[in-house]
C-alpha positions in Angstrom: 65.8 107.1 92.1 67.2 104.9 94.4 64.7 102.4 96.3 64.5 101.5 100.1 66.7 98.6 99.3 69.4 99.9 97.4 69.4 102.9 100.3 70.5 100.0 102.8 72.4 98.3 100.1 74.7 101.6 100.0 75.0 102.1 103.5 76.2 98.5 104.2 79.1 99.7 102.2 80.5 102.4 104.6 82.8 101.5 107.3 80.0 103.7 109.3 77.1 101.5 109.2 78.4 98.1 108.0 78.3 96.5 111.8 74.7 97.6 112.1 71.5 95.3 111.7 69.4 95.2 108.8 66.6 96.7 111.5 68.2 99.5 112.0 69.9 100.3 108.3 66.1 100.3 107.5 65.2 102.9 109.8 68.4 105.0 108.6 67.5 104.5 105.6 63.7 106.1 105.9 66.2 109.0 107.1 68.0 109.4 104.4 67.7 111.3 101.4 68.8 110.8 98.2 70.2 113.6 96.4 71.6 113.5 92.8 74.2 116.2 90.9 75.5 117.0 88.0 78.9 117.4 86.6 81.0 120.6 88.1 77.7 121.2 90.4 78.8 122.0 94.2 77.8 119.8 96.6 79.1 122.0 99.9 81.1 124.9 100.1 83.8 125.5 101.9 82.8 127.7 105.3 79.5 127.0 105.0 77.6 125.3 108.1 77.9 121.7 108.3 74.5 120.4 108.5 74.6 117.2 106.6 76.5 114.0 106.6 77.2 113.0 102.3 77.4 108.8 101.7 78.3 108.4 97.9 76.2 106.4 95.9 78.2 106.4 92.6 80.1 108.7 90.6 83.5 111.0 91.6 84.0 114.0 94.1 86.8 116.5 93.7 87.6 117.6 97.6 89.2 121.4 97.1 90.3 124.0 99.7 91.0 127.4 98.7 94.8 127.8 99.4 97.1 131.0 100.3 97.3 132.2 97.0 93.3 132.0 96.5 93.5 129.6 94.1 91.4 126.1 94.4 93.7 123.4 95.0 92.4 119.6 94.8 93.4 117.3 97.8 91.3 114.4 97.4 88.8 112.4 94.9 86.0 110.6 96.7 84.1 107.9 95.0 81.1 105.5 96.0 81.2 104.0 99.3 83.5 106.9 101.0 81.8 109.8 103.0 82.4 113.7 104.0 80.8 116.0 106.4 81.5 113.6 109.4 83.9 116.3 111.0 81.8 119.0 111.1 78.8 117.6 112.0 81.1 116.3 114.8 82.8 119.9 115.7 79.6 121.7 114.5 82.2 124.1 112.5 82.1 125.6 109.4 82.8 123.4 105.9 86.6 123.4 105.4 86.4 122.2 101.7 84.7 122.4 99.0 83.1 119.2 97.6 82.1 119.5 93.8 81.2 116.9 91.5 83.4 115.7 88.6 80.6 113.2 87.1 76.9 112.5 87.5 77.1 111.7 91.3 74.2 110.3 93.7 74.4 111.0 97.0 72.5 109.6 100.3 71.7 113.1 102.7 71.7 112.3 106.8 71.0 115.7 108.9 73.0 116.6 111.5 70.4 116.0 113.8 69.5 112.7 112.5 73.0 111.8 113.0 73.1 112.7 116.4 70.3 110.6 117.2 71.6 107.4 115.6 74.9 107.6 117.7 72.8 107.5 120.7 70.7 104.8 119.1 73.3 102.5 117.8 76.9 103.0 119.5 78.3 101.0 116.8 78.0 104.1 114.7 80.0 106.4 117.3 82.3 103.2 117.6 83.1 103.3 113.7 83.3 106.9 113.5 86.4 106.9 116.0 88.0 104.2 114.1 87.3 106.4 110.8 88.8 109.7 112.1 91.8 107.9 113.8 92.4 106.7 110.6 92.5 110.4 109.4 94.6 111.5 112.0 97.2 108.6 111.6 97.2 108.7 108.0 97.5 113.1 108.0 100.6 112.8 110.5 102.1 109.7 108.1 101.7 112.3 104.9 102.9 115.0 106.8 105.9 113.0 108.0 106.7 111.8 104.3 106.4 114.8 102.6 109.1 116.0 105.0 111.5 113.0 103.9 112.4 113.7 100.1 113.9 110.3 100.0 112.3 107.4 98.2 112.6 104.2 100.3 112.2 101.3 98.4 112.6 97.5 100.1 113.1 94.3 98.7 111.9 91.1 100.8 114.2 88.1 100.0 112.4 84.8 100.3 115.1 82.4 100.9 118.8 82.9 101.2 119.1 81.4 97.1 116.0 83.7 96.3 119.0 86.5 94.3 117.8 89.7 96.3 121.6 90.8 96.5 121.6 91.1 92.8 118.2 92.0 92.4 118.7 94.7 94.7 121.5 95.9 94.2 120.9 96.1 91.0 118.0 98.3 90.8 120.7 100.8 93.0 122.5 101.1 90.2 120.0 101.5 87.8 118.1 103.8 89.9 121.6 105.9 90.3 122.5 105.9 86.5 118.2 107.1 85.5 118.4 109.7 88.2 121.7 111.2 88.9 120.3 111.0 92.8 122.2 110.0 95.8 121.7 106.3 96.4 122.6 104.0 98.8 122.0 100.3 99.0 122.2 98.2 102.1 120.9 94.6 103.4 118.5 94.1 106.8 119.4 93.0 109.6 123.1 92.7 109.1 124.5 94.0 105.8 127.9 91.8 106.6 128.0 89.4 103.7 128.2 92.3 101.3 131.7 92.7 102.4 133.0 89.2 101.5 130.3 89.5 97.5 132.0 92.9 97.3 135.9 90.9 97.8 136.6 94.2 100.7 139.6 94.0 102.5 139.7 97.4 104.0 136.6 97.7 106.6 134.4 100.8 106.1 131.1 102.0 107.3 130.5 103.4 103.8 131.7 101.7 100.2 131.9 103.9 97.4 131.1 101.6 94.2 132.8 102.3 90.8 129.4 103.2 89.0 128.6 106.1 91.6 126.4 105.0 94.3 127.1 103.9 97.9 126.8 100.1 99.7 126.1 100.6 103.3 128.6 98.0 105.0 127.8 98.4 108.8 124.7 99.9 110.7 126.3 98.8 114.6 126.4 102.3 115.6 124.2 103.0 119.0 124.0 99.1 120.2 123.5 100.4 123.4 120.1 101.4 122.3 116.9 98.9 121.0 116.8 97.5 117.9 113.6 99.5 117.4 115.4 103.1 118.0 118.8 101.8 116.4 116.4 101.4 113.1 115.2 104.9 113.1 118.1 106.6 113.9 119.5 104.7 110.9 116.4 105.4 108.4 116.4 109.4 109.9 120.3 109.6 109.0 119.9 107.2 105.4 116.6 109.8 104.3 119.2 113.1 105.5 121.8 111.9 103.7 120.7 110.3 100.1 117.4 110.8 98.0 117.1 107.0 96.7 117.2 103.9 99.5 117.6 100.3 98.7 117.6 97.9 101.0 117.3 94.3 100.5 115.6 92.5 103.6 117.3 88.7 103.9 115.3 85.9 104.7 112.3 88.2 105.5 108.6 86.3 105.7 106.8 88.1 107.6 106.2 91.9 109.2 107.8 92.6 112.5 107.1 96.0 114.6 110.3 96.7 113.5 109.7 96.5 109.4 106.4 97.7 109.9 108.2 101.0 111.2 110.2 101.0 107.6 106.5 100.5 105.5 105.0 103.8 107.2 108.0 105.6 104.7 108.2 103.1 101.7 107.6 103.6 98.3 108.0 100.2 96.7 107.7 96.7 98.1 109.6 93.5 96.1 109.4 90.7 96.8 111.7 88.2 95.4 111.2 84.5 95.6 112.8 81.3 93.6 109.8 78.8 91.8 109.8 76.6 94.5 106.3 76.2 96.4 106.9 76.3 100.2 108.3 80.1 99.1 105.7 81.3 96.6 103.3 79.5 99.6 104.6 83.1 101.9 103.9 85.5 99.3 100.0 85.5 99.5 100.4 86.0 103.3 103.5 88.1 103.0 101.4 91.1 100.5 98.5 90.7 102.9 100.5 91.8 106.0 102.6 94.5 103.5 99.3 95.7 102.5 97.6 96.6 105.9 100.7 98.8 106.6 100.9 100.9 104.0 98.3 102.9 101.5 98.1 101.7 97.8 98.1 104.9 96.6 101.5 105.5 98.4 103.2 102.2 97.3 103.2 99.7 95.2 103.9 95.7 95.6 106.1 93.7 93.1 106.5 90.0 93.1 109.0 88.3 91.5 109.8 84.8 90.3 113.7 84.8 90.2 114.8 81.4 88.3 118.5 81.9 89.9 119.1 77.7 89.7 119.4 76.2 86.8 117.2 72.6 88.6 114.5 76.1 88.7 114.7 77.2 84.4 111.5 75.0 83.3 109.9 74.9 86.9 105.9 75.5 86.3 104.3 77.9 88.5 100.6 79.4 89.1 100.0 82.7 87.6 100.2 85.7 90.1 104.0 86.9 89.7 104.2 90.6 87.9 107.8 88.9 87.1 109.4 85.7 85.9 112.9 86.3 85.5 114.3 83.5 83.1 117.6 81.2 84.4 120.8 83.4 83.7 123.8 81.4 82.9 127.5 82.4 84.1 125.2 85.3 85.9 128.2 88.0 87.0 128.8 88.2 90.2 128.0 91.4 92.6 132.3 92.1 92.5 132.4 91.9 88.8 130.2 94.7 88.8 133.0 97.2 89.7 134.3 96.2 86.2 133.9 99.3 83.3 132.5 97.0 80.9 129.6 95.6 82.9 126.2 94.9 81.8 123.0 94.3 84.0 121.2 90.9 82.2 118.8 92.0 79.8 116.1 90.1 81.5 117.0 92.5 84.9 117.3 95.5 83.3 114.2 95.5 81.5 112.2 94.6 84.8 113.7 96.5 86.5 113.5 99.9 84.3 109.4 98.8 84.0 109.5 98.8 88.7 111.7 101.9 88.1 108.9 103.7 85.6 106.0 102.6 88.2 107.9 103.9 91.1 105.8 107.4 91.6 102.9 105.9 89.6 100.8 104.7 92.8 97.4 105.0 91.0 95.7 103.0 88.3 92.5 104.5 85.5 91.6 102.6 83.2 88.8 103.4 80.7 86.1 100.4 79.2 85.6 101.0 75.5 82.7 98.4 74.4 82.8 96.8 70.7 79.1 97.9 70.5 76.9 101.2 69.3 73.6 102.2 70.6 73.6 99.9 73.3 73.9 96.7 71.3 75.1 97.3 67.8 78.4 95.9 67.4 80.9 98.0 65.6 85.0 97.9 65.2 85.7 100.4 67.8 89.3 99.9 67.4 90.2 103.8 66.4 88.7 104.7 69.5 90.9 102.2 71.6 94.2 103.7 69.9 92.5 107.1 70.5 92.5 106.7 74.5 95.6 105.2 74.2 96.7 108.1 72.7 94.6 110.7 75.4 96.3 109.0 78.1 100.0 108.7 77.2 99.8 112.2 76.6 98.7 113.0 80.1 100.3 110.6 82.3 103.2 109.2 80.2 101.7 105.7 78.6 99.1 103.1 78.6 98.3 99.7 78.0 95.4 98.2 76.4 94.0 94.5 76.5 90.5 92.9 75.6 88.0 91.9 77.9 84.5 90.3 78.3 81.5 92.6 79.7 78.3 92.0 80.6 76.2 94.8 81.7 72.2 95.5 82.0 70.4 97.7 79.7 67.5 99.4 80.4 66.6 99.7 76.6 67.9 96.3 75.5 68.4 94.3 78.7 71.3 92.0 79.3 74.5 92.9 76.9 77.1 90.3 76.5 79.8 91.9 74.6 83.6 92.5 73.9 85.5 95.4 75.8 89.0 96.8 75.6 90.6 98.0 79.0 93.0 101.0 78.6 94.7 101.1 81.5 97.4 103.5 82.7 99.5 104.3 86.0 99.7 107.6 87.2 101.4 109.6 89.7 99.0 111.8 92.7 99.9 115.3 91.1 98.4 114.0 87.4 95.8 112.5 89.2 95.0 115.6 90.7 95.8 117.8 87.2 94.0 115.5 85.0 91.1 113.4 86.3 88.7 115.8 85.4 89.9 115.7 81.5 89.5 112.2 81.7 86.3 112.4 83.2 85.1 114.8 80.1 86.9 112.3 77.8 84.6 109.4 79.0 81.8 111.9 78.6 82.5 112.3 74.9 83.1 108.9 74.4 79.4 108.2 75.7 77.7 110.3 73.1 79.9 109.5 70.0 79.4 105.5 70.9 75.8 106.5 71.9 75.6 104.4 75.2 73.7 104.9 78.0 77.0 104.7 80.3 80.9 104.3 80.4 82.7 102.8 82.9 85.8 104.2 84.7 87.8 102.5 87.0 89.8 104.4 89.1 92.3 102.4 92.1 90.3 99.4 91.0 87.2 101.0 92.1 84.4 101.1 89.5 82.1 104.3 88.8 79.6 104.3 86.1 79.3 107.6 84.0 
């Protein structure tokens, strides 16, 4: 059972109660109840009265509503630190989902009443509720508004005019093309102009039809009457109507504008492309940090790649932090030898780009902790069961990877383990996530008694539960 401390310990992790004093998370915390379920136990129903704000404590939710068809369909997982129930208590309406565990889950229990007492008590609390349901509301109207654009939208931030995002990008368009027999269209930001003189064009189009079947956008001037602002989303509405995969390669791009941060509300990927040298890879950190409070991490994913495109830049040393180091490419073609039949993408591109290519739906990350150790702390080769998950999850969400680890974890038989894990990690798209989680849930669940341990981690978004 969890203690006075822990409670306030667990409610300094909501974005509810974190501004509050320790005087009064105490007193919530003599409020609050602690509650504990068991796997496919139901924690609310949908339509019934809301009476009860949930804080998880640990372990996984499955949010379902019962659709048209009167089938259950899953439209969120909830893990610790997130909370339900904050709507109705609000509207004093009826559950609209159903909340059911999908592991051992521990809950903390505030009444309605309660709650309405600590908002007069501690504005702080109505304060951080507004900012959590205008959340919501933004991020319902952004799903909404992308699930009506088909279109993938993916953008690739060019450090430095040498950095090679015009063959990076343009690239991945043709890749892209060839895997998915889609409509694509690449296209630079803010003036696509130099394409016409890499491409050798000497008749002027808005539209250039490239030899290996996808389009180069040449010229976005139409509307110049009109702000930049509403010029780009007249130009992202028509590009979304008119092709289903969207390259565009931003030039000299370091930082977010309102303008680019109008583009990340519909993007899928982010890359960003930058040569070994260290006033670039300096912008990166800075760069992802402004990328990432734009856009969700279970909508899109961030690349980073070192692009060795000198040959003064072939043996340059860098920190570790890149997903990609693409080697120096001698006599690298040039973007207008690409209209020749017999060109090749350099190995070294191709490959990373097919791996950004494979990730590009993929916008969530499991991995599962096998330990090297049975009954708590008896080691054993627990390699068969490492190719077995390996195994499990390639056949569910289309491959994994595998790498060793160190753990250190506290017992309450044998008390401090130091031992050797394997991560088995794997990327997965929202609809497996939804389709699967629970098998991987029971997986980890066999796992635990076979290996006879008292838990088994699962990491899920790079958020740890303990089952």
């Amino acid at each position: 059972m969890i203690d006075r401390i822990n409670k306030v310990e667990s409610l300094k992790q909501s974005p509810l109660f974190t501004s509050l004093p320790q005087e009064a998370l105490e007193k919530i915390a003599a409020k609050a109840k602690m509650r504990q379920f068991f796997p496919d136990e139901t924690v609310v129903w949908q339509g019934k009265a809301s009476d009860s704000l949930y804080l998880i404590i640990n372990g996984i939710v499955a949010v379902k509503k019962i659709i048209a068809s009167g089938k259950e369909q899953i439209f969120a997982y909830l893990m610790a630190g997130n909370t339900f129930g904050e709507v109705g208590i609000l509207e004093n309406q009826p559950r609209s989902a159903t909340v059911s565990a999908l592991s051992d889950v521990d809950v903390l229990v505030i009444q309605r009443d309660d709650f309405i007492q600590m908002m007069y008590d501690y504005p702080q609390i109505g304060i951080g509720l507004c900012k959590m349901l205008g959340k919501y509301l933004v991020e319902s109207n952004r799903r909404q508004t992308r699930a009506s654009k088909k279109a993938r939208l993916i953008l690739v931030f060019s450090l430095t005019p040498n950095a090679g995002g015009t063959n990076i990008g343009n690239s991945l368009a043709r890749i892209l093309h060839a895997q998915t027999k889609q409509t694509t269209v690449y296209t630079e930001y803010p003036t696509p102009q130099n394409l016409i003189s890499d491409l050798n064009i000497r008749k002027r189009a808005k539209i250039y039809n490239h030899n290996a079947g996808y389009d180069i956008l040449l010229s976005q001037d139409e509307n110049t009457d009109l702000p930049l602002s509403a010029r780009l989303t007249l130009f992202l509405d028509t590009m979304m109507s008119d092709y289903e995969n969207i390259i565009i390669t931003l030039k000299n791009q370091t930082y977010i504008d309102e303008n680019l941060a109008m583009l990340l509300e519909f993007v899928n990927q982010i890359i960003i492309v930058s040569p070994p040298l260290e006033e670039a890879m300096h912008v990166v950190p800075k760069l992802q940090k402004q990328i990432r409070d734009h856009v969700r991490s279970d909508e899109a994913t961030i690349f980073t790649i070192i692009n060795r495109c000198s040959p003064e830049h072939e043996k340059t040393k860098i920190k570790a932090g890149s997903d990609f180091d693409v080697p120096y490419i001698p006599n690298l073609p040039l973007l207008v030898d690409s209209e020749d039949a017999n060109y090749k993408i350099p190995r070294p591109i191709e490959e990373m780009l097919g791996a950004i290519i494979d990730r590009l739906e993929r916008t969530h990350q499991i991995g599962v902790f096998i330990p090297s150790t049975i009954s708590v702390d008896k080691p054993i080769d627990t390699t068969k069961y490492v190719e077995q998950t390996l195994k499990f999850l390639a056949e569910r969400f289309g491959g994994a990877t595998s790498k060793e680890a160190k753990g250190v974890w506290n017992s309450e038989k044998a008390g401090l383990v130091d031992e050797k894990v394997y991560v088995v990690h794997t990327y997965v798209t929202q609809k497996d996530m939804n389709k699967y989680l629970d098998e991987v849930v029971d997986y980890i669940k066999m796992l635990k008694v076979e290996l006879q341990q008292e838990a088994m981690a699962l990491e899920i978004d790079k958020k740890m539960t303990i089952i």
